[in-house]
MIDOSE-1310 file (N, C-alpha, C; in nm, 2 decimals, decimal comma, always signed):
residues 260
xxxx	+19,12/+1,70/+0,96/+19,24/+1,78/+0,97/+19,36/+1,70/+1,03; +19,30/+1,60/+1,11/+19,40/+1,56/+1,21/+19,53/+1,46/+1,11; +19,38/+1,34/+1,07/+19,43/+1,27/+0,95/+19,53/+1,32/+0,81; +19,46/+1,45/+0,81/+19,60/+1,51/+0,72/+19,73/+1,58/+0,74
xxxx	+19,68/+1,58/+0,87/+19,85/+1,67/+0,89/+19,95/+1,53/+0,95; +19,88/+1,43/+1,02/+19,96/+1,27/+0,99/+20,00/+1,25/+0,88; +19,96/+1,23/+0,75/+19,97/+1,16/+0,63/+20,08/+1,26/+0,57; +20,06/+1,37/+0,59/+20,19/+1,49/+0,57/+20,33/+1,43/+0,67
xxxx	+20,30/+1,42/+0,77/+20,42/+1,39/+0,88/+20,52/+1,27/+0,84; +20,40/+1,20/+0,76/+20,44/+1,02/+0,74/+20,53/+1,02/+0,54; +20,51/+1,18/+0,53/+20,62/+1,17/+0,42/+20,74/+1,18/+0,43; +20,80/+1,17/+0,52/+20,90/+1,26/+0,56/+21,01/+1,11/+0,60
xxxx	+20,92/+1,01/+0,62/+20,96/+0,88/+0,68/+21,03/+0,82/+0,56; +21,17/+0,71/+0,54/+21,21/+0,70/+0,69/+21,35/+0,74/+0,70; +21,38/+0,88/+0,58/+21,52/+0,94/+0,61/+21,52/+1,12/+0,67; +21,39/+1,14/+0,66/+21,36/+1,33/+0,71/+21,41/+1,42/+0,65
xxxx	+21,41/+1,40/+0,52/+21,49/+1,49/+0,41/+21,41/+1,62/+0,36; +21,40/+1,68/+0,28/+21,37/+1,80/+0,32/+21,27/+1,83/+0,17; +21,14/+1,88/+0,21/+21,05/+1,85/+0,13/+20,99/+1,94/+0,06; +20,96/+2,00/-0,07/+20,85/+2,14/-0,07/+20,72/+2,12/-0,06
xxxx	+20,64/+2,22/-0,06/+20,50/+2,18/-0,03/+20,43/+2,14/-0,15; +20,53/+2,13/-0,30/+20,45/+2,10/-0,43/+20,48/+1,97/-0,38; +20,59/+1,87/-0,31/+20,64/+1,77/-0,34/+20,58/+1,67/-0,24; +20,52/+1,73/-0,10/+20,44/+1,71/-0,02/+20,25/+1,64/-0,08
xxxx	+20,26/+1,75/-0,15/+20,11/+1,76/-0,20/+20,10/+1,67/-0,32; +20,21/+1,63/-0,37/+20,22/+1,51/-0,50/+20,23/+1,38/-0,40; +20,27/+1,35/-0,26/+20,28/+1,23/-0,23/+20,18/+1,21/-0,13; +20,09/+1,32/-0,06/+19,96/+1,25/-0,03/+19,81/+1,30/-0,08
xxxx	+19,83/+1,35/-0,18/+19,74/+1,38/-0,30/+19,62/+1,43/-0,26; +19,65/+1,58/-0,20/+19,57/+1,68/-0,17/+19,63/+1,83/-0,20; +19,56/+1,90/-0,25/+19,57/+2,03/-0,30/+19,67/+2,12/-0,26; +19,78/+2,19/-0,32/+19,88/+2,26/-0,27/+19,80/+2,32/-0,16
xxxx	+19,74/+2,48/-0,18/+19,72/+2,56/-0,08/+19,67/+2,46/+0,07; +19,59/+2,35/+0,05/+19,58/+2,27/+0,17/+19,73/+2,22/+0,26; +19,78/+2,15/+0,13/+19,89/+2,15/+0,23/+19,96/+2,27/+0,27; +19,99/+2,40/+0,20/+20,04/+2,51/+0,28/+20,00/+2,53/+0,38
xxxx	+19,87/+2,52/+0,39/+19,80/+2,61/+0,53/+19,84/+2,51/+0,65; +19,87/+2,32/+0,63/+19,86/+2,25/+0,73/+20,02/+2,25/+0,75; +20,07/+2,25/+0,65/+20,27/+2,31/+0,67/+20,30/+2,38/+0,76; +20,23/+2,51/+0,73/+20,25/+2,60/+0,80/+20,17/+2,62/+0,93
xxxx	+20,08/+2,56/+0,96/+20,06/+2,50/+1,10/+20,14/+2,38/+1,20; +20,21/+2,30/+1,12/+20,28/+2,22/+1,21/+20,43/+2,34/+1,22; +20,46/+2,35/+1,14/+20,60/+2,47/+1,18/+20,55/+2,56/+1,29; +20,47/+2,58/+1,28/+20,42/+2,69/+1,44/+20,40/+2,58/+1,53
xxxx	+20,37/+2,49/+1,55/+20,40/+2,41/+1,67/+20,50/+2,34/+1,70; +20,60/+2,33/+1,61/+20,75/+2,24/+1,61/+20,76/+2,14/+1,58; +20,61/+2,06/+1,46/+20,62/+1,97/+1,42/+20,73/+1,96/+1,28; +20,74/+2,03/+1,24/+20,82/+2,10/+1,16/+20,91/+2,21/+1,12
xxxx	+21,06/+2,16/+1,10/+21,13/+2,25/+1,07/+21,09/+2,30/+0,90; +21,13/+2,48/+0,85/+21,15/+2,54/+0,77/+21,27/+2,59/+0,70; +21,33/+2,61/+0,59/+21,44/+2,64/+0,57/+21,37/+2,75/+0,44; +21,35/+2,86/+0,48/+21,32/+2,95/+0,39/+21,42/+2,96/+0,29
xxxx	+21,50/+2,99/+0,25/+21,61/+2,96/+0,14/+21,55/+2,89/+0,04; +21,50/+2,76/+0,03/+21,48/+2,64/-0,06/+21,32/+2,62/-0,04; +21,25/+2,72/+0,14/+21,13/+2,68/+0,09/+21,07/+2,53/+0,07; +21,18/+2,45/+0,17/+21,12/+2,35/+0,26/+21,14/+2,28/+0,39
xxxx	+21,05/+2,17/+0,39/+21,03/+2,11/+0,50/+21,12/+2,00/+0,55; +21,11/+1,98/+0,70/+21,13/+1,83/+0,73/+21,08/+1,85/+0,89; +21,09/+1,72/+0,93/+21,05/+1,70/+1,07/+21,08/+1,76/+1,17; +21,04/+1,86/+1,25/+21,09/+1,92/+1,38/+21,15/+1,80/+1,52
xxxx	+21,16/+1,86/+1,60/+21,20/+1,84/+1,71/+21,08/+1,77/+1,78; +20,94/+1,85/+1,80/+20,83/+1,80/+1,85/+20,77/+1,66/+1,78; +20,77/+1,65/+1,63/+20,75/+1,56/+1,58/+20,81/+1,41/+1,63; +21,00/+1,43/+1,61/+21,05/+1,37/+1,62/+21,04/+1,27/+1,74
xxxx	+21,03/+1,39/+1,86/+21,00/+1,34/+2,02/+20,86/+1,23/+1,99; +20,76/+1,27/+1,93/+20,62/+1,16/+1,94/+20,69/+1,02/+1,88; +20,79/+1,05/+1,78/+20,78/+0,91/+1,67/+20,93/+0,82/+1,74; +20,99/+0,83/+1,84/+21,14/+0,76/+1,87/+21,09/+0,65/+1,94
xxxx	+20,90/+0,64/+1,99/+20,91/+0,51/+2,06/+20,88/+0,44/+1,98; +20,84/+0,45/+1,86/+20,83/+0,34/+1,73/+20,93/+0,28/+1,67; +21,06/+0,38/+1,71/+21,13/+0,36/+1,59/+21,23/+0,20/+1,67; +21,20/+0,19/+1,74/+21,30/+0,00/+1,78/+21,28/-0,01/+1,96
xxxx	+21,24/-0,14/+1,95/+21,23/-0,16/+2,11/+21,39/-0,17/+2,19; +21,46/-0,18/+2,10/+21,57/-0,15/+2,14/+21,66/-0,03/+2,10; +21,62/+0,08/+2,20/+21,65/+0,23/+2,14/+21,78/+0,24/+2,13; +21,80/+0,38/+2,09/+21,93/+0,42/+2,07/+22,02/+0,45/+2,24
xxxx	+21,93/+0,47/+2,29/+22,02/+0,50/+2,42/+22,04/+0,38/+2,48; +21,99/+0,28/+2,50/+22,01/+0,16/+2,59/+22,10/+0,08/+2,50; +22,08/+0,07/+2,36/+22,22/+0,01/+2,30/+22,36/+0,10/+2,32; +22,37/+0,24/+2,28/+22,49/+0,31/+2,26/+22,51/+0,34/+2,44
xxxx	+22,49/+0,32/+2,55/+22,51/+0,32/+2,66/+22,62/+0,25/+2,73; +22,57/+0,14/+2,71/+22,71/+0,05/+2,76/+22,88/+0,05/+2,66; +22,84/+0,09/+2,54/+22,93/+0,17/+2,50/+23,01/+0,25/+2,51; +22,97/+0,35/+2,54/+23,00/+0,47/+2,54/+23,06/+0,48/+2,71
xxxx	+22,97/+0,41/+2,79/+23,05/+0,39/+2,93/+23,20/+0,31/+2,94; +23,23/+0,23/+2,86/+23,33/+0,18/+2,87/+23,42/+0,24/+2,80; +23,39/+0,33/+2,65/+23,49/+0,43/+2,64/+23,57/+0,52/+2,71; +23,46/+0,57/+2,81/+23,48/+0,67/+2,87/+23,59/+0,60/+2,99
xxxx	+23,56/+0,50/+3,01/+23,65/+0,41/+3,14/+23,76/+0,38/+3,07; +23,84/+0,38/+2,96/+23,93/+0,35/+2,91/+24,00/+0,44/+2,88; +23,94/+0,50/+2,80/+24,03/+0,63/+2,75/+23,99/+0,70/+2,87; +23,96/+0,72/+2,98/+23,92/+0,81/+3,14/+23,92/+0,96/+3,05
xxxx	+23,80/+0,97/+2,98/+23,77/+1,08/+2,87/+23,59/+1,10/+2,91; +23,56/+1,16/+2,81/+23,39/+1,22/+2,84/+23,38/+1,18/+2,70; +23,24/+1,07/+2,71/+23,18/+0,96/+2,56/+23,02/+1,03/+2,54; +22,99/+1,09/+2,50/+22,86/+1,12/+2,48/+22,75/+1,08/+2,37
xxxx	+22,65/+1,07/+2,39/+22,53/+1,03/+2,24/+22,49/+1,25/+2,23; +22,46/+1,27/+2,13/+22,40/+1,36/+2,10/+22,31/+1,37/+2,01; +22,23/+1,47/+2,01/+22,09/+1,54/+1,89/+22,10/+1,66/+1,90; +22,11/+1,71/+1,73/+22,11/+1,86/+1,71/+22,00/+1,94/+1,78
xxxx	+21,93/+2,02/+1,80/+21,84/+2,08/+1,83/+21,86/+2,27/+1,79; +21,79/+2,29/+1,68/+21,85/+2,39/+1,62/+22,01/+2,45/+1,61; +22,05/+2,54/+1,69/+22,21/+2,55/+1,66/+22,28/+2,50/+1,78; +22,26/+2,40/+1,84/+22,31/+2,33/+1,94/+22,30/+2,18/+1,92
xxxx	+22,40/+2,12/+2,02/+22,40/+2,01/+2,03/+22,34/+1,95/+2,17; +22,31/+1,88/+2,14/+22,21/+1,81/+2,32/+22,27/+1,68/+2,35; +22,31/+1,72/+2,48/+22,36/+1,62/+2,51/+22,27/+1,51/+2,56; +22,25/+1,36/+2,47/+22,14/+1,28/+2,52/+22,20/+1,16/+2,65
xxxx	+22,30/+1,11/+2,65/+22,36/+1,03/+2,76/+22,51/+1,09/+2,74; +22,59/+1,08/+2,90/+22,72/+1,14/+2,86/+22,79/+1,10/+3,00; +22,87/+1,05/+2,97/+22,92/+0,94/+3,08/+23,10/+1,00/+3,10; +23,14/+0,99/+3,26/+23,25/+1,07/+3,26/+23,37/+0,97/+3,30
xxxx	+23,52/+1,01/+3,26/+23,58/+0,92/+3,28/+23,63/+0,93/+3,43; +23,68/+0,89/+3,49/+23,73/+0,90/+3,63/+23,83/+0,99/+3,67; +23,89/+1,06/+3,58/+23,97/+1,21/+3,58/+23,95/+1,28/+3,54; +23,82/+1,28/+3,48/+23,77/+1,40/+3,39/+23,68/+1,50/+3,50
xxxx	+23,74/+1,60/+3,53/+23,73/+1,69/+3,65/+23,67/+1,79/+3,58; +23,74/+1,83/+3,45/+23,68/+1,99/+3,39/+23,61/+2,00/+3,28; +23,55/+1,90/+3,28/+23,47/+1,89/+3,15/+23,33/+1,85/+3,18; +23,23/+1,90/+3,25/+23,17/+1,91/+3,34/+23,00/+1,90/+3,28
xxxx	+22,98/+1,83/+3,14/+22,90/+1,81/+3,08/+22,84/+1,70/+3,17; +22,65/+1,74/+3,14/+22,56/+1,59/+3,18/+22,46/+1,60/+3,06; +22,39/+1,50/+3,12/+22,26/+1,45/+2,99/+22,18/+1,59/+3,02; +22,14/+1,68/+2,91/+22,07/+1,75/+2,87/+22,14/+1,93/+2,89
xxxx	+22,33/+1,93/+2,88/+22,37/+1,97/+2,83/+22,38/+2,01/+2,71; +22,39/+2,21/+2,67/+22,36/+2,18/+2,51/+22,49/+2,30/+2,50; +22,55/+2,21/+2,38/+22,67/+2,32/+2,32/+22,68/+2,33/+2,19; +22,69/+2,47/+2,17/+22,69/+2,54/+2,03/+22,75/+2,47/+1,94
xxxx	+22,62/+2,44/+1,82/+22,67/+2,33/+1,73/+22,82/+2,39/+1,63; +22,84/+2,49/+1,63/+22,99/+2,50/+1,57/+23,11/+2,55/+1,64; +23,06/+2,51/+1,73/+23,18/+2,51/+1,84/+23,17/+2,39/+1,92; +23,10/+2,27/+1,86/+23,08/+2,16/+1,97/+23,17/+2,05/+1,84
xxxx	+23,26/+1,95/+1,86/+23,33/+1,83/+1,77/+23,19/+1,74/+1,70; +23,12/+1,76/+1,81/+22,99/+1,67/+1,74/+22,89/+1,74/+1,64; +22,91/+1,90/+1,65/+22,88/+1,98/+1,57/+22,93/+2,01/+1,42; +23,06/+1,95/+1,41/+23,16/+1,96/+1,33/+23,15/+1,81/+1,23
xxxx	+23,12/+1,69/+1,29/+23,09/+1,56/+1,27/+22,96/+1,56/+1,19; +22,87/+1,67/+1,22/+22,73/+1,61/+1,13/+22,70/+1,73/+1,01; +22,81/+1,82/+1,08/+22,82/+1,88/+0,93/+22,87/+1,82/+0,83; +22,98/+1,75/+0,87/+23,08/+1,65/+0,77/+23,00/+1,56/+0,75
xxxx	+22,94/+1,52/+0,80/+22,84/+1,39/+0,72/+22,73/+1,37/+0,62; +22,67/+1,54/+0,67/+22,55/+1,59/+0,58/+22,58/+1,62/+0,41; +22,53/+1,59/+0,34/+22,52/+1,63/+0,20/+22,44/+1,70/+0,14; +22,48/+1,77/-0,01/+22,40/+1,84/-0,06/+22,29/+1,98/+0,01
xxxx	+22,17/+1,93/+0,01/+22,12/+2,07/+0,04/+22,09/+2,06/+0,20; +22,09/+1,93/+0,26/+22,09/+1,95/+0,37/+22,20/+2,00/+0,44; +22,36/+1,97/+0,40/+22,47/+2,07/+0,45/+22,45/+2,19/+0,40; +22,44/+2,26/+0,30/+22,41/+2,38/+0,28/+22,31/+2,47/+0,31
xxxx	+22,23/+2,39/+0,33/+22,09/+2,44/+0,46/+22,15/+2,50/+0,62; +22,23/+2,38/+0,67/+22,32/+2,40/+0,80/+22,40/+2,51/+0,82; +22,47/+2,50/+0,72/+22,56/+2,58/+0,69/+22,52/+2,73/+0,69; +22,41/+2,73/+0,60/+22,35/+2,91/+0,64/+22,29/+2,92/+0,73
xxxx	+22,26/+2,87/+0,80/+22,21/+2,86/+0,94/+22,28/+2,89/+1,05; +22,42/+2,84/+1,03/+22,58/+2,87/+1,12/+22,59/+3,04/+1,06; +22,59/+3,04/+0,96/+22,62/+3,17/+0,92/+22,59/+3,29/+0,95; +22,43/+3,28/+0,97/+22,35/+3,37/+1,01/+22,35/+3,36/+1,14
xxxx	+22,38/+3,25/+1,24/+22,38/+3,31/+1,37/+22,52/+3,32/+1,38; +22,60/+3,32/+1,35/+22,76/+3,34/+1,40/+22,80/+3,39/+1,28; +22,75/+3,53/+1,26/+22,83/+3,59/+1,12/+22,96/+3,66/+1,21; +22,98/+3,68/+1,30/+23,11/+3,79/+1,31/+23,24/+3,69/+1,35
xxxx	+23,18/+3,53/+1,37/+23,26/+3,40/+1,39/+23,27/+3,33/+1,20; +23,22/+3,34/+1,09/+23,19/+3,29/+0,96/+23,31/+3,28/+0,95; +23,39/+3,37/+0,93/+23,54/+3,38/+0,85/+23,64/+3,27/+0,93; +23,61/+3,25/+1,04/+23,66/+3,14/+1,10/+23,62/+2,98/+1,11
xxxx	+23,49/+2,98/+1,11/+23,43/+2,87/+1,12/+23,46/+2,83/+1,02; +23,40/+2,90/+0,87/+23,44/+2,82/+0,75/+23,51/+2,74/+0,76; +23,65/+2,77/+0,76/+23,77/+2,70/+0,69/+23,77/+2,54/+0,79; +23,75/+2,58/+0,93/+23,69/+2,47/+1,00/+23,58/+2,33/+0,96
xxxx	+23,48/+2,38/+0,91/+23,40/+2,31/+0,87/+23,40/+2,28/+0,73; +23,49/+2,35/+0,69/+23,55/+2,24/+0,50/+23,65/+2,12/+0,62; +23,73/+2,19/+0,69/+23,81/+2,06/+0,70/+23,77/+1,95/+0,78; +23,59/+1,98/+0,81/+23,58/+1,86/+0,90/+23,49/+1,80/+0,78
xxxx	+23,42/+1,82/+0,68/+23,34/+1,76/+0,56/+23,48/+1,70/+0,51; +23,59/+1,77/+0,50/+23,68/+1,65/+0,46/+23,78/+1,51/+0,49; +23,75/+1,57/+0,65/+23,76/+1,45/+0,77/+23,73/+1,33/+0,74; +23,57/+1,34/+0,78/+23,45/+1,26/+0,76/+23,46/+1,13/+0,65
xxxx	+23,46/+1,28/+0,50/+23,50/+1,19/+0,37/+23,57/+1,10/+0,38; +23,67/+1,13/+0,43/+23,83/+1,03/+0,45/+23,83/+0,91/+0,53; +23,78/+0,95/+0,67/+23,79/+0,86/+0,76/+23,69/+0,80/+0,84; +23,58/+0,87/+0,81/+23,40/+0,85/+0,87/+23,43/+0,96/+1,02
xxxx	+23,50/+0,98/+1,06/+23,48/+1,05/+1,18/+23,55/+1,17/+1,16; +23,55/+1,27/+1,26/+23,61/+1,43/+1,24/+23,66/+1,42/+1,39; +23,77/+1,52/+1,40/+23,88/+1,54/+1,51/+23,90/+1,67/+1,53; +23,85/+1,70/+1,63/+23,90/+1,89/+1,61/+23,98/+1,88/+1,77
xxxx	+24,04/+2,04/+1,75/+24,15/+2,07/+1,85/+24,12/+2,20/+1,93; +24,04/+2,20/+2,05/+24,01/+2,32/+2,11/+23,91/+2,39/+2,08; +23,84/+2,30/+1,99/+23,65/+2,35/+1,94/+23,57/+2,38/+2,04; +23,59/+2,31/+2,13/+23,41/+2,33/+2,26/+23,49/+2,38/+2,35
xxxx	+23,62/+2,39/+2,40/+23,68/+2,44/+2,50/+23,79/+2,47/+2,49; +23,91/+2,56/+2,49/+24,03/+2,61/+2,49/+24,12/+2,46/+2,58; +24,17/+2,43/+2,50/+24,26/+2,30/+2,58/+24,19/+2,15/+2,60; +24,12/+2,13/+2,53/+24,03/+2,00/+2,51/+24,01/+2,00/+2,35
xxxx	+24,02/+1,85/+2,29/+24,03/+1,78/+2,21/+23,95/+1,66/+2,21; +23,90/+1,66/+2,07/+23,80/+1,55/+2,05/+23,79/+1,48/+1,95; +23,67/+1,40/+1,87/+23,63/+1,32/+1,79/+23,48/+1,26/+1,79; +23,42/+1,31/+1,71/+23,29/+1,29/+1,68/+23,27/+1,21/+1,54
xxxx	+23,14/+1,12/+1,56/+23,07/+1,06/+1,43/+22,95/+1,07/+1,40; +22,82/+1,05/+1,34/+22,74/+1,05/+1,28/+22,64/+0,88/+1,30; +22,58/+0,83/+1,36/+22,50/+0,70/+1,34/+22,44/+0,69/+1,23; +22,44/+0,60/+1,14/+22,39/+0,58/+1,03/+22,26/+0,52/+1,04
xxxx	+22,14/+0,54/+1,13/+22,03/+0,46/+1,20/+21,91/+0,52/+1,07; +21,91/+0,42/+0,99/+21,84/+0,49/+0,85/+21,63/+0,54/+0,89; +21,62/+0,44/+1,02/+21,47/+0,46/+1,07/+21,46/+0,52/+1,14; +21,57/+0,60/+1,19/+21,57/+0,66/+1,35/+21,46/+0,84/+1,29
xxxx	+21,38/+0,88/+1,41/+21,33/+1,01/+1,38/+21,47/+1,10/+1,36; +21,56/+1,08/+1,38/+21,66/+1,24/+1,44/+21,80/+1,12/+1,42; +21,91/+1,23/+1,38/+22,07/+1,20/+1,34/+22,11/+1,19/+1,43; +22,14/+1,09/+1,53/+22,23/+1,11/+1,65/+22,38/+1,13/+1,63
xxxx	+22,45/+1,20/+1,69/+22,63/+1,18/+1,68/+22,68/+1,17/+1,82; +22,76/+1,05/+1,85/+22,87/+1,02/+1,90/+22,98/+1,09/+1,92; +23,07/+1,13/+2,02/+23,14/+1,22/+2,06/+23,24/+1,15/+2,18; +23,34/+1,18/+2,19/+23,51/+1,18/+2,27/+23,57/+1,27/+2,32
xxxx	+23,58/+1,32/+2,42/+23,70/+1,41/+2,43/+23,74/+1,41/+2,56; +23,86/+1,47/+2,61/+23,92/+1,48/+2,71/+24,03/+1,63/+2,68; +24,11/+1,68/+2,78/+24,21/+1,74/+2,74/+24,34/+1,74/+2,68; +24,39/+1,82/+2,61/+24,48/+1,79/+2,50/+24,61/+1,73/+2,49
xxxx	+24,63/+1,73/+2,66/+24,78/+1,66/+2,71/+24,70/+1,49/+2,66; +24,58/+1,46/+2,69/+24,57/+1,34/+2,73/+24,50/+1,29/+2,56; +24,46/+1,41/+2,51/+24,43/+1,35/+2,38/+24,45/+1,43/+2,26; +24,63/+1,41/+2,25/+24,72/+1,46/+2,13/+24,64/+1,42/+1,99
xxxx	+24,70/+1,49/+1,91/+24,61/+1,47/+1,76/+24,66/+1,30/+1,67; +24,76/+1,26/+1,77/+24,81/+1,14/+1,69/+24,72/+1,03/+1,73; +24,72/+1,03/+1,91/+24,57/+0,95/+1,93/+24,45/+0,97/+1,89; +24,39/+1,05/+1,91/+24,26/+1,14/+1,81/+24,24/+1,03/+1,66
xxxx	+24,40/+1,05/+1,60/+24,36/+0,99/+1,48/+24,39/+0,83/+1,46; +24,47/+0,77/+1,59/+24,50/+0,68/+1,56/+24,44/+0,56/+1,64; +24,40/+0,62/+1,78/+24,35/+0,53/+1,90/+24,19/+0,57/+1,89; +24,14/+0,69/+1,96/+24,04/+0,70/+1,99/+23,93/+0,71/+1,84
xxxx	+23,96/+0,82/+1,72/+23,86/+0,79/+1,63/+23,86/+0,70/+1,57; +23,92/+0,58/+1,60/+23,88/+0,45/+1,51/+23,81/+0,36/+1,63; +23,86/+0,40/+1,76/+23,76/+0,29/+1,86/+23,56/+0,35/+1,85; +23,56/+0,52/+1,84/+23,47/+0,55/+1,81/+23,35/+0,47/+1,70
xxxx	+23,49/+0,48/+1,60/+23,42/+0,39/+1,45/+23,40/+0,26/+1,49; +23,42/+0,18/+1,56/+23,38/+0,07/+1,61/+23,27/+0,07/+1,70; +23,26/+0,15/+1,78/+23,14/+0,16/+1,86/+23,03/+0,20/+1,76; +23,00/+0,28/+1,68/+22,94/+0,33/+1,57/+22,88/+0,24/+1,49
xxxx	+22,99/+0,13/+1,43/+22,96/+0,02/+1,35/+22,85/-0,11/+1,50; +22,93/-0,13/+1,59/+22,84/-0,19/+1,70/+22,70/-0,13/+1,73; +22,69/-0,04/+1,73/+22,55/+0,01/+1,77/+22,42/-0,01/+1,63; +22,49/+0,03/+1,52/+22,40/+0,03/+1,43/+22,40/-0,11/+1,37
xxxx	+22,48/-0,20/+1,40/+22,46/-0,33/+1,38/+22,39/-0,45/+1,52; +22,39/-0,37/+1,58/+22,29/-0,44/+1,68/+22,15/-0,39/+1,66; +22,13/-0,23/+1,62/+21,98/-0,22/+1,65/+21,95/-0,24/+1,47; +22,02/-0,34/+1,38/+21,94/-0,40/+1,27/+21,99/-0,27/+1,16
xxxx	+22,06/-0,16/+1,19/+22,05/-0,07/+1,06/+22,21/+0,01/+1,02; +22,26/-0,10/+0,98/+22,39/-0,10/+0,95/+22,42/-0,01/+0,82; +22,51/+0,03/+0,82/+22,52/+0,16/+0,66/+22,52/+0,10/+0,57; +22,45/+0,11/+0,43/+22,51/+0,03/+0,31/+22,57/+0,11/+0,19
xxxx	+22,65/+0,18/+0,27/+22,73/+0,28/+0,15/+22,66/+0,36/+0,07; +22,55/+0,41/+0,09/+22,45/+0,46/+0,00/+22,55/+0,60/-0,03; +22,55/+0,62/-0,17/+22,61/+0,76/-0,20/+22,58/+0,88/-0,17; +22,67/+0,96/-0,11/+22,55/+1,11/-0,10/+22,59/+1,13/+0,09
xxxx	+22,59/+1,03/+0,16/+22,56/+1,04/+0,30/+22,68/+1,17/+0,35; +22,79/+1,11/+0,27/+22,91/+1,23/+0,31/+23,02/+1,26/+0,21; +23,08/+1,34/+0,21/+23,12/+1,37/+0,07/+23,18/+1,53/+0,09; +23,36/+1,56/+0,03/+23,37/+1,69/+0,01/+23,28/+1,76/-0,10
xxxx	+23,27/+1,90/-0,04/+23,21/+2,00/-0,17/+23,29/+2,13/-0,07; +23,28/+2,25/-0,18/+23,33/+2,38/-0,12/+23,22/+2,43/-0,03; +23,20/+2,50/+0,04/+23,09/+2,62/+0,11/+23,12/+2,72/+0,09; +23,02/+2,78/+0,02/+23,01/+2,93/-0,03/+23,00/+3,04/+0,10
């Protein structure tokens, strides 16, 4: 049993895209109802997420945690660290790494700038992924059914917030398209402004995003677009070209569409 519910785990490698159990059972060549029953055993433990809608799979949270010491001896936090500290020392802003974790964002390292008094996030901070810039950033970057998976998932926990968020989150998938990063104005906090990306780390277990912000005096929408989200995209392109997995424009990664 053990051996099969690995061999199931190890389909999922090395983008975590979203799987059915017919499509499962075609790639390690054992009998649907088997693989339902062991499906639906790793989703009761968090080895896997469900998206009832479409009726499939991809890697949970628990999974993810066992497989990130494989994925490079030079992780994502010890490369994007000295980055993200010296952003934060320059622009005297709050630089964060993050991971989704159901409708939140997690804050994985998060470094403060030297004035930054009210923005009072640390590592293992979690803020509502459609109300967080970095929440806004990996919606814009997602495609296809994995945005639209997200997306009903915002929906149903923030239906009496939908009519708002929408129009939001069209204009950050069209951010993204444009410029690889998204910019929002007063998303995670009333008077703070930010900018968020997406790492393109094609081996990594889990989508990390990148994140900026400070308050609005100090970070108007002209720097947003003109200073800070392009030094972001530099740090971005640095990281994923040090740890070997630099983007190759693969189509699909991000891209406008409407949301229903």
């Amino acid at each position: 049993m053990l051996s099969r519910g690995l061999s199931i785990l190890r389909t999922f490698a090395p983008r975590n895209g979203w799987l059915s159990n017919h499509q499962i059972a075609d790639a390690v060549g054992l009998p649907r109802p088997t693989v339902s029953r062991i499906t639906a055993n790793l989703t009761s433990l968090g080895y896997l997420d469900y998206a009832a809608e479409q009726g499939k799979y991809r890697l949970g949270t628990a999974a993810l945690a066992l497989g990130y010491g494989a994925f490079s001896s030079l992780d994502v936090w010890t490369v994007a660290r000295p980055y993200l500290r010296d952003l934060a020392r320059d622009a005297d802003a709050l630089a964060v790494l993050s991971l989704r974790d159901g409708m939140h964002m997690v804050c994985n390292e998060v470094f403060h700038g030297e004035h930054i008094l009210t923005l009072r996030l640390n590592a293992g901070s979690r803020m509502q992924l459609p109300h967080s810039t970095m929440g806004h950033a990996l919606v814009g970057t997602l495609a296809g059914l994995e945005r639209q998976t997200l997306l009903e998932e915002v929906r149903e926990h923030f239906p009496d917030e939908w009519r708002t968020l929408k129009p939001a989150l069209e204009d950050a998938v069209r951010q993204v398209t444009r410029r690889g990063f998204c910019a929002t104005l007063g998303t995670a906090e009333l008077g703070v402004n930010g900018v968020g990306c997406v790492l393109d780390l094609r081996n990594a277990p889990a989508t990390y995003v990148l994140g900026c912000a400070a308050p609005a005096l100090r970070f108007p929408p002209e720097r947003l677009e003109n200073e800070i989200g392009p030094r972001l995209m530099q740090i971005k392109a640095s990281i994923e070209r040090q740890l070997g997995e630099a983007a190759d424009g693969e189509p699909g990664r991000a891209g406008a569409g409407a949301l229903e």
